[in-house]
C-alpha atoms as an extended CHARMM CRD file, in Angstrom:
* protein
*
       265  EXT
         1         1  UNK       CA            -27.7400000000       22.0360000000       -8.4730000000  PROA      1               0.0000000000
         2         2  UNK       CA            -25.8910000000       23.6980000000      -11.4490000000  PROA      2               0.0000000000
         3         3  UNK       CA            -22.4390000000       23.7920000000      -12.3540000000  PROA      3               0.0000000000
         4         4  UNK       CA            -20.8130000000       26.0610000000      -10.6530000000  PROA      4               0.0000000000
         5         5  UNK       CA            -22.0600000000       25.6020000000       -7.5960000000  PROA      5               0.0000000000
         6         6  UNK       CA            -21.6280000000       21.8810000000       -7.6480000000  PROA      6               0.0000000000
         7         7  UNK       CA            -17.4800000000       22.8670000000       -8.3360000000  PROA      7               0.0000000000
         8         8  UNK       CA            -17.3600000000       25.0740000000       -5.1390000000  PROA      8               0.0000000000
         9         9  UNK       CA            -19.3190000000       22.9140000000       -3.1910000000  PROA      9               0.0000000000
        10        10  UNK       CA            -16.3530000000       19.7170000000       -4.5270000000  PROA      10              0.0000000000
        11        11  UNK       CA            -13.7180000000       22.3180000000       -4.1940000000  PROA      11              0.0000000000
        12        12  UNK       CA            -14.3960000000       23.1700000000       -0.7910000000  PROA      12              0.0000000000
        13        13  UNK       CA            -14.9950000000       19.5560000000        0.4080000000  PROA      13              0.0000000000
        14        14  UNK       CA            -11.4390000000       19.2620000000       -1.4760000000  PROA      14              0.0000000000
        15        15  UNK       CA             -9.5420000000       22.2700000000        0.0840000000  PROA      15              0.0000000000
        16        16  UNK       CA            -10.8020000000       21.0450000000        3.8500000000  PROA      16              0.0000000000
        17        17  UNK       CA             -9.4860000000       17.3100000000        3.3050000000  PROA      17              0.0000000000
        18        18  UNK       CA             -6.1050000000       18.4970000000        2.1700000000  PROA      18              0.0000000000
        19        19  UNK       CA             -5.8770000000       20.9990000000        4.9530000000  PROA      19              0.0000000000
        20        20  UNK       CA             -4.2060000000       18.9330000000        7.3070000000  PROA      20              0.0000000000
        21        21  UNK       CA             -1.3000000000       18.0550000000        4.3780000000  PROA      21              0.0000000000
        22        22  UNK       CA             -0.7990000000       22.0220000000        3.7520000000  PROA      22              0.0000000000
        23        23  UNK       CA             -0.4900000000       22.5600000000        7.6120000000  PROA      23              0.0000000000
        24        24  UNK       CA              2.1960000000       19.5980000000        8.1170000000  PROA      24              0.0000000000
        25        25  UNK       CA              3.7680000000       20.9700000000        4.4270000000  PROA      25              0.0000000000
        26        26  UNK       CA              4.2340000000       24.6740000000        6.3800000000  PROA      26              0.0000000000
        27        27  UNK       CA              5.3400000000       22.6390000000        9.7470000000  PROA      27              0.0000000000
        28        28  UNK       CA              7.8230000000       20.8720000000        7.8100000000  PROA      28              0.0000000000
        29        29  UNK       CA              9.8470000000       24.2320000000        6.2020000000  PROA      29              0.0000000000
        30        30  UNK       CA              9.0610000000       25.8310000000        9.8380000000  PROA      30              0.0000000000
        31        31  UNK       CA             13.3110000000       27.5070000000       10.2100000000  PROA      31              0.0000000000
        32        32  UNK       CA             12.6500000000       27.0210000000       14.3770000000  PROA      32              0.0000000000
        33        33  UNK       CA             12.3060000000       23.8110000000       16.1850000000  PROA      33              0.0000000000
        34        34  UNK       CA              8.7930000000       24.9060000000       17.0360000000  PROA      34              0.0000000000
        35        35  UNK       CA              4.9100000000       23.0080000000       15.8700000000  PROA      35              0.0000000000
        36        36  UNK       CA              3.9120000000       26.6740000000       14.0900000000  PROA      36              0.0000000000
        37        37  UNK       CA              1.6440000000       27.5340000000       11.5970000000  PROA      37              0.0000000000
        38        38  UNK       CA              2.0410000000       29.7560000000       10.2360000000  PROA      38              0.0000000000
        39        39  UNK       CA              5.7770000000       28.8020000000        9.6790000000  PROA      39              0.0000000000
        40        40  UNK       CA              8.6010000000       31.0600000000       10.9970000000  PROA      40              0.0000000000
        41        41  UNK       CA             11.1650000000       31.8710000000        8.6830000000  PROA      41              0.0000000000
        42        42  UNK       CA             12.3860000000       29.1610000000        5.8050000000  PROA      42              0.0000000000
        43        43  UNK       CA             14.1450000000       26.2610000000        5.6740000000  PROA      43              0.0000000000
        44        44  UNK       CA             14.4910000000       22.9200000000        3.8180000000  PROA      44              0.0000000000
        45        45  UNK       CA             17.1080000000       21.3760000000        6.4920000000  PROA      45              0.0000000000
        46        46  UNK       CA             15.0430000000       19.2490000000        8.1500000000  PROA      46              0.0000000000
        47        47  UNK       CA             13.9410000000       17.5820000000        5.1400000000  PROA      47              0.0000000000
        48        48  UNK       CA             17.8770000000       16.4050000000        4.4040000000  PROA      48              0.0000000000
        49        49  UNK       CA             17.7510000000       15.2850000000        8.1140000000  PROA      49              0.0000000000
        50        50  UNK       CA             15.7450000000       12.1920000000        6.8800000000  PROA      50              0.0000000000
        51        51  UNK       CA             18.9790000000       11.3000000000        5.2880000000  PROA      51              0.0000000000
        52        52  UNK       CA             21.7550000000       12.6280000000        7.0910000000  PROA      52              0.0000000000
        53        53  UNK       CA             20.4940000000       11.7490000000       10.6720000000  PROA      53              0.0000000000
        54        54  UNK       CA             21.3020000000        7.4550000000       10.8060000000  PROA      54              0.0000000000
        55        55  UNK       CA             18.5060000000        7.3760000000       12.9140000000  PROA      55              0.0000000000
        56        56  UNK       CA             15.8370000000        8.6150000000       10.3900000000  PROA      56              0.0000000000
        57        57  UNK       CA             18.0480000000        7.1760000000        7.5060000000  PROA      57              0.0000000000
        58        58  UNK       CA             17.7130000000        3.6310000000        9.4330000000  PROA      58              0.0000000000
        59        59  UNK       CA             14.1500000000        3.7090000000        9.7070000000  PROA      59              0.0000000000
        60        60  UNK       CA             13.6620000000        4.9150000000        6.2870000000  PROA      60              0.0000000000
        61        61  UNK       CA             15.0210000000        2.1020000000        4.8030000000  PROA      61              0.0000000000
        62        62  UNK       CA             13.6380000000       -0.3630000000        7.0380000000  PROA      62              0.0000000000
        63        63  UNK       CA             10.1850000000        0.9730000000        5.7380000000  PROA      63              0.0000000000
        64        64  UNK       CA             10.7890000000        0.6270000000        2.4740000000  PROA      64              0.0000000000
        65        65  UNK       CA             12.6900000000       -2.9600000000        2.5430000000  PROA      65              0.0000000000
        66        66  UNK       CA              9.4890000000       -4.0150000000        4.8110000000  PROA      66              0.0000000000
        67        67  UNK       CA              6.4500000000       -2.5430000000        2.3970000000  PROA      67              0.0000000000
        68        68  UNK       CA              8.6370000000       -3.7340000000       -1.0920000000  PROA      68              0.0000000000
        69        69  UNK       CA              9.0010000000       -7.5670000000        0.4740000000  PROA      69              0.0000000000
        70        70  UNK       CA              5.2720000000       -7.4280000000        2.2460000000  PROA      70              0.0000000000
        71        71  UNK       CA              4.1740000000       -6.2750000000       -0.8290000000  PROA      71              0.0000000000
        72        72  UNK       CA              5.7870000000       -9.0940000000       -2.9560000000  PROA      72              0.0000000000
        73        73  UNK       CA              5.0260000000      -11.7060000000       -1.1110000000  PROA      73              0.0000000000
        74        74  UNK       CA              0.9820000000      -10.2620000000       -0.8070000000  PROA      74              0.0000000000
        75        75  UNK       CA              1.1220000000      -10.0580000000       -4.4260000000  PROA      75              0.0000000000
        76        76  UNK       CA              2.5800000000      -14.2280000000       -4.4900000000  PROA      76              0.0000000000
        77        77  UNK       CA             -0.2630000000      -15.0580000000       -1.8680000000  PROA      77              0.0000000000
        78        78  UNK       CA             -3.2490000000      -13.4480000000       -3.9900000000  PROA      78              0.0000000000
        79        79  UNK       CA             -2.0650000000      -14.4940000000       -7.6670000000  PROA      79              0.0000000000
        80        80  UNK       CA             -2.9070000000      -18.3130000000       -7.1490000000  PROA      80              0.0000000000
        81        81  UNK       CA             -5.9790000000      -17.6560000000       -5.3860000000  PROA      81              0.0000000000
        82        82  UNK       CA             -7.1470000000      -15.2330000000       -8.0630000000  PROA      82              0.0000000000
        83        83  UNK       CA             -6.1430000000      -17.6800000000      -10.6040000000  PROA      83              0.0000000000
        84        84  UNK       CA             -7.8790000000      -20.8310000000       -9.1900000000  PROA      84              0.0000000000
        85        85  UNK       CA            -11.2250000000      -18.6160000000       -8.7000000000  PROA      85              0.0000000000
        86        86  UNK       CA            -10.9870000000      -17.7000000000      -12.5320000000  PROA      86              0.0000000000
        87        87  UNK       CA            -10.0820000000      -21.1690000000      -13.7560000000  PROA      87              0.0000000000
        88        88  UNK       CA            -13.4580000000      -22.5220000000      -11.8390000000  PROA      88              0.0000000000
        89        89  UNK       CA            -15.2280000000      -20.9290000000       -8.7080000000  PROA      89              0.0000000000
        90        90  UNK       CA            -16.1230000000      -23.1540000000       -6.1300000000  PROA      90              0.0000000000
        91        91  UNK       CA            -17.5680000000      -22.9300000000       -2.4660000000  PROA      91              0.0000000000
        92        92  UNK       CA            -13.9980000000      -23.4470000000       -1.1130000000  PROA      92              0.0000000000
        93        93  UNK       CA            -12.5710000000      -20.9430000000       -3.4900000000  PROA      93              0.0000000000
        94        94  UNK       CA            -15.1440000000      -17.9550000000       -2.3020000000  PROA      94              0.0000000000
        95        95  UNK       CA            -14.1410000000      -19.5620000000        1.8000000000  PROA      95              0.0000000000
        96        96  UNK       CA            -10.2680000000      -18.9080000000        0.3280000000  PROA      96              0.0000000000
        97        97  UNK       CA            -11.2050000000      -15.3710000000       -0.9470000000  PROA      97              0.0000000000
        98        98  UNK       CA            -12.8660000000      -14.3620000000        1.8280000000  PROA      98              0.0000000000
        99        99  UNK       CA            -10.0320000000      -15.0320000000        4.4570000000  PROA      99              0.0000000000
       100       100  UNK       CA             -7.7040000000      -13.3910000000        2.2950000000  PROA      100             0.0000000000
       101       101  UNK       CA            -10.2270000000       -9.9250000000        2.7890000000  PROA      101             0.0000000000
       102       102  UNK       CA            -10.7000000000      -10.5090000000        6.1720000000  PROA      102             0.0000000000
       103       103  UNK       CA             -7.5830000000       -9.1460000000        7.6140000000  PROA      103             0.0000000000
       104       104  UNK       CA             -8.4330000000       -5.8070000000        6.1700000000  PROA      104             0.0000000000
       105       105  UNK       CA            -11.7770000000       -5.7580000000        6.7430000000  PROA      105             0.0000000000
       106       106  UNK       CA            -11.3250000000       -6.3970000000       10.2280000000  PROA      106             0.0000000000
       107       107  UNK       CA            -10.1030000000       -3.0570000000       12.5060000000  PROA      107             0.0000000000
       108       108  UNK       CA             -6.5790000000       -3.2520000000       12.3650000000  PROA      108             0.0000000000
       109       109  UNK       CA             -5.8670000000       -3.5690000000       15.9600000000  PROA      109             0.0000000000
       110       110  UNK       CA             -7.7530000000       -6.7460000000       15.8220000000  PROA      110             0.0000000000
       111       111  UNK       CA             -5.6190000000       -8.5190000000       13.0800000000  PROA      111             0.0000000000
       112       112  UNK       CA             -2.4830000000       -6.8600000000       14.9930000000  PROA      112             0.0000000000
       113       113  UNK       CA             -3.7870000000       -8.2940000000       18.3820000000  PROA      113             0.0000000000
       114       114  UNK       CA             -4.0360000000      -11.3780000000       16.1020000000  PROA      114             0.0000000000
       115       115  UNK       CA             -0.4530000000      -11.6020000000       14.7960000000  PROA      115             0.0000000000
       116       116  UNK       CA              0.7830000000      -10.5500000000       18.0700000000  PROA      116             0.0000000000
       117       117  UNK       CA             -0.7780000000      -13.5880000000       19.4290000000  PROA      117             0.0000000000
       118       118  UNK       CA              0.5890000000      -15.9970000000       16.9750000000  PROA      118             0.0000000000
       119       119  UNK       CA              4.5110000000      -14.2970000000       17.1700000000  PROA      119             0.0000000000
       120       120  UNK       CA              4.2260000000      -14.8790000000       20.6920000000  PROA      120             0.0000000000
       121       121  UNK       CA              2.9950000000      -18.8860000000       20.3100000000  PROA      121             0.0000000000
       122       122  UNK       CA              5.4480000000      -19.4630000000       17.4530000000  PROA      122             0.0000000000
       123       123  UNK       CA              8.4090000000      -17.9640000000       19.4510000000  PROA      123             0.0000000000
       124       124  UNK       CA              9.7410000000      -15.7450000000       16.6560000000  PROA      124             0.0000000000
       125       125  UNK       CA              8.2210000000      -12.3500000000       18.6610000000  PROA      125             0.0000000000
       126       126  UNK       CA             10.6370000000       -9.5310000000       17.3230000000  PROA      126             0.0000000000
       127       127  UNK       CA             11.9740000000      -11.2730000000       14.4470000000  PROA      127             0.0000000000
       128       128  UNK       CA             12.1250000000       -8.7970000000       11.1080000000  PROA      128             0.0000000000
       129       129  UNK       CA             10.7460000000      -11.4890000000        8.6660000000  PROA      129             0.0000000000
       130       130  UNK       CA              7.5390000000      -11.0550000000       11.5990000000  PROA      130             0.0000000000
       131       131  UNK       CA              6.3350000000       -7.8100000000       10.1290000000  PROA      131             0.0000000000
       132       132  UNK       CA              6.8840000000       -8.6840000000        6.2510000000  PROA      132             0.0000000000
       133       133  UNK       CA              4.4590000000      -11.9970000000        6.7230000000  PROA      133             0.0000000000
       134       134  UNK       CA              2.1230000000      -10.1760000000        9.1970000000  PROA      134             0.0000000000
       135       135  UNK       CA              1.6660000000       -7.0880000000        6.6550000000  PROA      135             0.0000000000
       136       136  UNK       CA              1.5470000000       -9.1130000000        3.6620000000  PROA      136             0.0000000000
       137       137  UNK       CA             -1.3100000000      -11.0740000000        4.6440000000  PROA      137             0.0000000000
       138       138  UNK       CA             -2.6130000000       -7.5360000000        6.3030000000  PROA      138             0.0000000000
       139       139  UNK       CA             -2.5960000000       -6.2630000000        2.7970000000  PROA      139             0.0000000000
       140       140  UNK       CA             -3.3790000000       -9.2950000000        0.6020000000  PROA      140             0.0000000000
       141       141  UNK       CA             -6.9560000000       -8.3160000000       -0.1910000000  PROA      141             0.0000000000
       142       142  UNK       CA             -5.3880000000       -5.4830000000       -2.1310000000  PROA      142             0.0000000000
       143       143  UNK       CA             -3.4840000000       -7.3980000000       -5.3210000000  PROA      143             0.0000000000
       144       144  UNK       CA             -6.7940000000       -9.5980000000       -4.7780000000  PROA      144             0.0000000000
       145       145  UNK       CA             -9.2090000000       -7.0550000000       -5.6030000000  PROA      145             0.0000000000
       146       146  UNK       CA             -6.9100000000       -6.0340000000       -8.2820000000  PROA      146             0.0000000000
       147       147  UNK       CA             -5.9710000000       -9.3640000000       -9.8000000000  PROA      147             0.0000000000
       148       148  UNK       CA             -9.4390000000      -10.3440000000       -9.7960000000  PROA      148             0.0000000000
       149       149  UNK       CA            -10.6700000000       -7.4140000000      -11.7150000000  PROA      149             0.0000000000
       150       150  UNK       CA             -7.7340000000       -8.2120000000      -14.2950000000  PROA      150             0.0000000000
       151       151  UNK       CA             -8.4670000000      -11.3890000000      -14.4140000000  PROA      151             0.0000000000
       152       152  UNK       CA            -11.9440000000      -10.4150000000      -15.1980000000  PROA      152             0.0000000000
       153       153  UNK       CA            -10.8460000000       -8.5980000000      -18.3710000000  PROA      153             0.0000000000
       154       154  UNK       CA             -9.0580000000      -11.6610000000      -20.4410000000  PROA      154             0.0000000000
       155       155  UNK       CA            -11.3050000000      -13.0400000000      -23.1290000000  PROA      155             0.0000000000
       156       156  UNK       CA            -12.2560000000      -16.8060000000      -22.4070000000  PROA      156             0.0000000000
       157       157  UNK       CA            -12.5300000000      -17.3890000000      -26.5280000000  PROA      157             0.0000000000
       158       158  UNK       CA             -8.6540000000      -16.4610000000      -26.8040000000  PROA      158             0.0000000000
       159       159  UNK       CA             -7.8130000000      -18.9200000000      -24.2320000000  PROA      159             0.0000000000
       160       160  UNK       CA             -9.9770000000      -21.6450000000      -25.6610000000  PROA      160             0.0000000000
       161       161  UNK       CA             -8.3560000000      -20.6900000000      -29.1630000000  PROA      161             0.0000000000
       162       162  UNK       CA             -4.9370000000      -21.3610000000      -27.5060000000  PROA      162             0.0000000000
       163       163  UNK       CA             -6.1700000000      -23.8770000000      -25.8810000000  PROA      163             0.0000000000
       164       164  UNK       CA             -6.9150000000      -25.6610000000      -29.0680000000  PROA      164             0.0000000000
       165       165  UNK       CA             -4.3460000000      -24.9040000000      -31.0240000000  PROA      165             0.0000000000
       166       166  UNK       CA             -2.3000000000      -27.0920000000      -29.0620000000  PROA      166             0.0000000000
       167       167  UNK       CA             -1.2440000000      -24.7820000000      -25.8570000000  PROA      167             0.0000000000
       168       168  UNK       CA             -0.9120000000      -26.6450000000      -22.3030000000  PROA      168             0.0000000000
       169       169  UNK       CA             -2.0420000000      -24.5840000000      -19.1140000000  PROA      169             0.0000000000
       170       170  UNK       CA              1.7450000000      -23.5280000000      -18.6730000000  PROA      170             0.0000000000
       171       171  UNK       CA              1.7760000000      -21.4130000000      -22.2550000000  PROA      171             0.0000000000
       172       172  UNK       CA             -1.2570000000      -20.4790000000      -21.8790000000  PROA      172             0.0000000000
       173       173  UNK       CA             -0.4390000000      -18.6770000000      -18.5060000000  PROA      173             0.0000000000
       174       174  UNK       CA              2.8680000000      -17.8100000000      -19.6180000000  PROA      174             0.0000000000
       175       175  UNK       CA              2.1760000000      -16.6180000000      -23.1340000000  PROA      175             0.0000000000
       176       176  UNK       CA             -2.0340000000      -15.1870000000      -22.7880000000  PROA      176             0.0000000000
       177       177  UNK       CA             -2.8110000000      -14.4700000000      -18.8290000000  PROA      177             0.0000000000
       178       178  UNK       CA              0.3080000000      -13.1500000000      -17.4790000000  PROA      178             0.0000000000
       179       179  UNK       CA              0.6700000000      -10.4770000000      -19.9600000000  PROA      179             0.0000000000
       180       180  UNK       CA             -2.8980000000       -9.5040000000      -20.2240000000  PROA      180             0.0000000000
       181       181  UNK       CA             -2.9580000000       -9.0080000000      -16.1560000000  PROA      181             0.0000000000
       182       182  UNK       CA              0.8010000000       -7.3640000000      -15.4950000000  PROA      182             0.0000000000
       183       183  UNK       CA             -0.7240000000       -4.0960000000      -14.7400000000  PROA      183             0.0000000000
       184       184  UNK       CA             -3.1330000000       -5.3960000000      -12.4240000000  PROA      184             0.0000000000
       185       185  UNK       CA              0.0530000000       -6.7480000000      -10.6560000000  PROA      185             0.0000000000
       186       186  UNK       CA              1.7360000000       -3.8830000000      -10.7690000000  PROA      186             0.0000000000
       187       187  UNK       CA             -0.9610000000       -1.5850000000       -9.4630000000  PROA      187             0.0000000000
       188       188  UNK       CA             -1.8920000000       -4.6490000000       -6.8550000000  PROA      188             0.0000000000
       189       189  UNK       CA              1.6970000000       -4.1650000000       -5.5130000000  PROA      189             0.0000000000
       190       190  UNK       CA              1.6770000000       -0.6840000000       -5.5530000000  PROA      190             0.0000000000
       191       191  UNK       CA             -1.2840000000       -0.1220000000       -3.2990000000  PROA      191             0.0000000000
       192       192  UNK       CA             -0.1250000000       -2.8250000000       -0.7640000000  PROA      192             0.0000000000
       193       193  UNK       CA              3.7710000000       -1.0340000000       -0.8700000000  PROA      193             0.0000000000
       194       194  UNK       CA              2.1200000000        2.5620000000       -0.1550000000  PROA      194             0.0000000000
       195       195  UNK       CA              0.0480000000        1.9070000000        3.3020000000  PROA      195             0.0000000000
       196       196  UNK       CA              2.7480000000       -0.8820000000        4.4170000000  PROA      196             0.0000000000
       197       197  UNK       CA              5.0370000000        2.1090000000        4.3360000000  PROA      197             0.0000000000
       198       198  UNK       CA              2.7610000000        4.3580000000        6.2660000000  PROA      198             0.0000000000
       199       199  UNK       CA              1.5940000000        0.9410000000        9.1180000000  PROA      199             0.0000000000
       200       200  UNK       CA              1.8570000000        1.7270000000       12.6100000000  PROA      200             0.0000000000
       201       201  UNK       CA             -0.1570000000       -0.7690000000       14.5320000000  PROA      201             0.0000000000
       202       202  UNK       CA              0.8640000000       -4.4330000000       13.0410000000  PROA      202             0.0000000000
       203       203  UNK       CA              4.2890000000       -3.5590000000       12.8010000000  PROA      203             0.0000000000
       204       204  UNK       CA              4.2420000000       -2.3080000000       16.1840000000  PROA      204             0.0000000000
       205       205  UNK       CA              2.1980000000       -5.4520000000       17.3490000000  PROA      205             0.0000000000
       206       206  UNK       CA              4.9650000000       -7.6250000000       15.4390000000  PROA      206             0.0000000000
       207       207  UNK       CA              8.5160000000       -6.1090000000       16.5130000000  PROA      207             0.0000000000
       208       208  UNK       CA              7.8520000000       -3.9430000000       19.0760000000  PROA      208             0.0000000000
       209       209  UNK       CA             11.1080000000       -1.4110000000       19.2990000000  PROA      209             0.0000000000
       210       210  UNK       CA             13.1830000000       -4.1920000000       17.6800000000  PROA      210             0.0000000000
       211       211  UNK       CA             13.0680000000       -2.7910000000       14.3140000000  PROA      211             0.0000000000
       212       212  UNK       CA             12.1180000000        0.9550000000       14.0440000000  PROA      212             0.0000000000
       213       213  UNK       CA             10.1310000000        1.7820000000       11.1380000000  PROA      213             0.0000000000
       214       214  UNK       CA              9.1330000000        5.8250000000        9.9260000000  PROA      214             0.0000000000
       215       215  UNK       CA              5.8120000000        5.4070000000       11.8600000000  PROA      215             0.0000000000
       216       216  UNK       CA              7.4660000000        3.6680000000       15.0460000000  PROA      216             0.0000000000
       217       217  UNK       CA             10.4750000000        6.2650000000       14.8450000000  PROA      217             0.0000000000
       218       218  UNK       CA              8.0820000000        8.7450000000       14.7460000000  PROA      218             0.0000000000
       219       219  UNK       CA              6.3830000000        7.9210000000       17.8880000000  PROA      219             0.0000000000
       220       220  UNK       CA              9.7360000000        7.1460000000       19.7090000000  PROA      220             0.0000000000
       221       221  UNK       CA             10.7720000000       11.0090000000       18.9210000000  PROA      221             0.0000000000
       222       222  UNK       CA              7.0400000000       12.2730000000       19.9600000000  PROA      222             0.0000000000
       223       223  UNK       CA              9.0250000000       11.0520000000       23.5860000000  PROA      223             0.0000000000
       224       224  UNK       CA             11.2210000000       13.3190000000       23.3200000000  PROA      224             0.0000000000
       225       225  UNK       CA             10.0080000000       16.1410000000       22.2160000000  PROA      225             0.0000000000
       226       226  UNK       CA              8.5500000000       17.8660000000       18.6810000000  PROA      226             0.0000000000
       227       227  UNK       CA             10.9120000000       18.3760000000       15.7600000000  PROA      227             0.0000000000
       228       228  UNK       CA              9.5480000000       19.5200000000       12.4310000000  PROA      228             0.0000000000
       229       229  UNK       CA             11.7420000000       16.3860000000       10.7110000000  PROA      229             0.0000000000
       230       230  UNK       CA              8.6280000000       14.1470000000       11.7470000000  PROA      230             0.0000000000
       231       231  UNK       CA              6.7230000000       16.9140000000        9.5110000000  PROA      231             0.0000000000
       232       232  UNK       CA              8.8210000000       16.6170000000        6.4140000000  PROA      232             0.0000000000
       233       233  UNK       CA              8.6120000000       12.7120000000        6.9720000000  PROA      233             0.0000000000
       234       234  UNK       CA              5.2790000000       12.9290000000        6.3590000000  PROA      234             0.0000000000
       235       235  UNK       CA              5.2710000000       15.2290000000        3.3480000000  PROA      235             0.0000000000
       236       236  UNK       CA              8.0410000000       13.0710000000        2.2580000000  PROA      236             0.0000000000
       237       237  UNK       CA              5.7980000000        9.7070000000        2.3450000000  PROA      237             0.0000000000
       238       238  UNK       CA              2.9700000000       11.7090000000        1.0380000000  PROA      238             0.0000000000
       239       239  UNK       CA              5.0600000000       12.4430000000       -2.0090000000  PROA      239             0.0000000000
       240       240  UNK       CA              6.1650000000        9.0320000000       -2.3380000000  PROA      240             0.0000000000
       241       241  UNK       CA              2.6080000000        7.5900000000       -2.5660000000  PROA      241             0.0000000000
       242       242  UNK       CA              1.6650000000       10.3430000000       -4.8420000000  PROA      242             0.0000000000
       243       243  UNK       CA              4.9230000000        9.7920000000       -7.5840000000  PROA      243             0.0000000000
       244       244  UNK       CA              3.6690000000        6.0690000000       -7.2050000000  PROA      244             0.0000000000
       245       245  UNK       CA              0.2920000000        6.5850000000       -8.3820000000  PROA      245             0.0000000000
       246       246  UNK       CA              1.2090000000        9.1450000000      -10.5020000000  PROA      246             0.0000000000
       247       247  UNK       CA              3.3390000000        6.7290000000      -12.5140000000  PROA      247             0.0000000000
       248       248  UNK       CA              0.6670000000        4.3190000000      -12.4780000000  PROA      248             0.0000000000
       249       249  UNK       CA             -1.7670000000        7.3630000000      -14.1600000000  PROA      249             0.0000000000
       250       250  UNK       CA              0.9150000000        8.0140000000      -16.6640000000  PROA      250             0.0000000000
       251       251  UNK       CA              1.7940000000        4.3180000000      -17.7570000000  PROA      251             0.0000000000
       252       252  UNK       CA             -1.2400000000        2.5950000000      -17.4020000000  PROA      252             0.0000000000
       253       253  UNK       CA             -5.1170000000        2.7920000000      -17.6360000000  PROA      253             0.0000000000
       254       254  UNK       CA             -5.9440000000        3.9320000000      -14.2650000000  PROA      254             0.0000000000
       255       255  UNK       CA             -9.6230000000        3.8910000000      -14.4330000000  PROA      255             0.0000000000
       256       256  UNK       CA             -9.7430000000        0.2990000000      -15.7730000000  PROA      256             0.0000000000
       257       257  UNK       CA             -6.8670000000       -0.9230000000      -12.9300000000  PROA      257             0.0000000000
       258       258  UNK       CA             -9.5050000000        0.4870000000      -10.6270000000  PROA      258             0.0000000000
       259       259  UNK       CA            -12.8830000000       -1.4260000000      -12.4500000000  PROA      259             0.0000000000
       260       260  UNK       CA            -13.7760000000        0.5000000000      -14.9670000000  PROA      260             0.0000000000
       261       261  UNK       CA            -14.3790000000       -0.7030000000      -18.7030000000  PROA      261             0.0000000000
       262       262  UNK       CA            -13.7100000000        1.2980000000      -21.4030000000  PROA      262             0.0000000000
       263       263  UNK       CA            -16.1250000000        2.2900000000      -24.7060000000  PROA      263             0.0000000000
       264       264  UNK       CA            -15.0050000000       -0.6390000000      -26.7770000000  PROA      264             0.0000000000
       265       265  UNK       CA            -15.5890000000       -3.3860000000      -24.2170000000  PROA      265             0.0000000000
């Protein structure tokens, strides 16, 4: 196939999977009340609804505070396990590794059907910290993939040189590993913040009605009827994930936070 029509045939393929994002962009600046696309008329109002209305403000905020602290503490569960798999890699180690990919590998219902279970046993059904610990370990295998791949990239003669120049384990992870894998952090806890803010079905599983996030107030309002603010949510979120990456692009070497090596390795 030559060039150009390999480009149409990956522009085409591109133009169909954002579709649905163009269509929900036009819902979202829709001027009537009304699921149209084409939209009718203009207007950005229902975009400041996300703020002004304490509903949507609420569950805004709840989002975020739930995917920033589920993604810190998914970042604090996969950092030792990386670490201890790098430092030696044993039978146990691989066990470890794989149950902290399992929850995501698993259909999501399943490891919400899961948590639900264990809420329920434990007695703390409905409590907030529920969701945090329930998508954190939903979302572990992310930083892991991540932290694995940067721990991958440090040079085992540097740490031996450290090593024998007199360094304990403490300087040399303070000083050599933790510097050389901060990005990998950063773009571990940037993958696990962007779907917990767009989870439906473990937080639902975890809190029920009890703490409304954007995806849970969204479904509440689908009960009561269409309004094009559940449109500009979306659009809003889709933005969110894309300034996220985007500043990931800008300060950081994507393609080798997502495996890949460059010329001079």
């Amino acid at each position: 196939m030559s060039v150009w029509p390999r480009r149409a045939l990956l522009a085409a393929v591109g133009l169909f999977m954002a579709a649905p994002i163009f269509v929900i962009a036009g819902v979202s600046i829709n001027e009537k009340r009304a699921l149209t696309f084409p939209p009718q008329g203009f207007s950005l109002g229902w975009y400041g609804e996300i703020f002004t209305d304490a509903g949507w403000r609420n569950a805004l905020l709840a989002s975020v505070t739930v995917a920033a602290l589920a993604a810190l503490l998914s970042l604090l569960i996969a950092l030792p396990i990386a670490y201890a798999l790098w430092r030696r890699t044993t039978r146990l180690g691989r066990l470890v590794q794989l149950l902290g990919v399992s929850p995501f590998v698993l259909p999501p219902v399943i490891t919400a059907l899961g948590a639900l279970s264990f809420w329920i046993t434990t007695g703390l059904y409905g409590q907030h910290v529920t969701v945090v610990i329930s998508h954190a370990i939903f979302f572990t295998s992310l930083p892991l993939v991540t932290l694995t791949l940067g721990f991958s990239t440090i040079e085992t003669e540097m740490v031996e040189a450290a090593r024998s120049m007199g360094a304990n384990e403490a300087t040399v992870l303070r000083t050599i590993v933790l510097p050389m894998i901060a990005p990998y952090m950063i773009s571990g806890f940037a993958f696990a913040f962007v779907l917990s803010l767009n989870e439906y079905i473990v937080a639902y599983m975890t809190v029920g009605f009890t703490l409304e996030t954007i995806p849970i107030k969204i479904f509440n309002a689908l009960r009561y009827g269409y309004t094009p603010v559940m449109a500009s949510v979306t659009v809003f979120f889709v933005l969110i994930a894309v300034l996220v990456f985007g500043a990931i692009a800008r300060f950081g070497n994507l393609p080798r936070l997502l495996g890949a090596w460059s010329d001079g390795d």
